[in-house]
N, C-alpha and C positions, 0 to 999 in steps of 0.2 A: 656633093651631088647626090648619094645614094640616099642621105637622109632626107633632102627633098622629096623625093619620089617616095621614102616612107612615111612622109606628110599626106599627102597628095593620096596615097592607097587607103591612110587611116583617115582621111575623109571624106573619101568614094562612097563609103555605104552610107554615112551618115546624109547623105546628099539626096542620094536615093531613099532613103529612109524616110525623110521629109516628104519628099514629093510624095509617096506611097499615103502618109498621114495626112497631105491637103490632097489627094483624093478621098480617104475615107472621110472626110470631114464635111468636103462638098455631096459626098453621096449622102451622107446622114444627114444634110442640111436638105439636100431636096426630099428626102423619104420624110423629114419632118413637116417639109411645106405641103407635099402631096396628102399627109395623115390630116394636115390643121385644115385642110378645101374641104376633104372627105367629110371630117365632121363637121365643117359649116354646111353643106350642104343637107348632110341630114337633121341638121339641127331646123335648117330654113325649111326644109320636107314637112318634121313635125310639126313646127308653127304653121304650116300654111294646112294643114288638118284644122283648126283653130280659126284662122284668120285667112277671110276669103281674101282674092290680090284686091278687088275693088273697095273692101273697106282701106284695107293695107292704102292705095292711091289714095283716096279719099281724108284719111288721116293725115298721111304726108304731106299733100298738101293744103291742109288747112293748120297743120305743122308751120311750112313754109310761108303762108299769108301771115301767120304772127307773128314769128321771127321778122318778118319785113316791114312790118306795121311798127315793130317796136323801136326798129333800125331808124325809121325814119322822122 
């Protein structure tokens, strides 16, 4: 019986220990997706210094007429 329970104690922490590592991992997972927005964003900032939105549509969709044209 008492060796069960020192089963049982010697894998309490390791239990908790996990969980503690798939928290920092989901944190490091979101701090990663919140850094890769950030820089899309400023990346789309710069480019649109460059590229007005109305060529930006205008392209896309003359993008998308030939993609369809080609489809068909």
């Amino acid at each position: 019986m008492s060796s069960a329970l020192h089963a049982q104690a010697a894998f309490a922490p390791r239990r908790r220990a996990s969980r503690g590592l798939l928290a920092a991992r989901r944190t490091e997972r979101r701090d990663r997706l919140i850094a890769s927005a950030l820089l899309l964003a400023l990346l789309a900032g710069w480019a649109l210094n460059f590229i007005s939105i109305k060529q930006l549509s205008l392209s896309l969709g003359g993008f998308i007429a030939h993609a369809t044209a080609r489809q068909a």
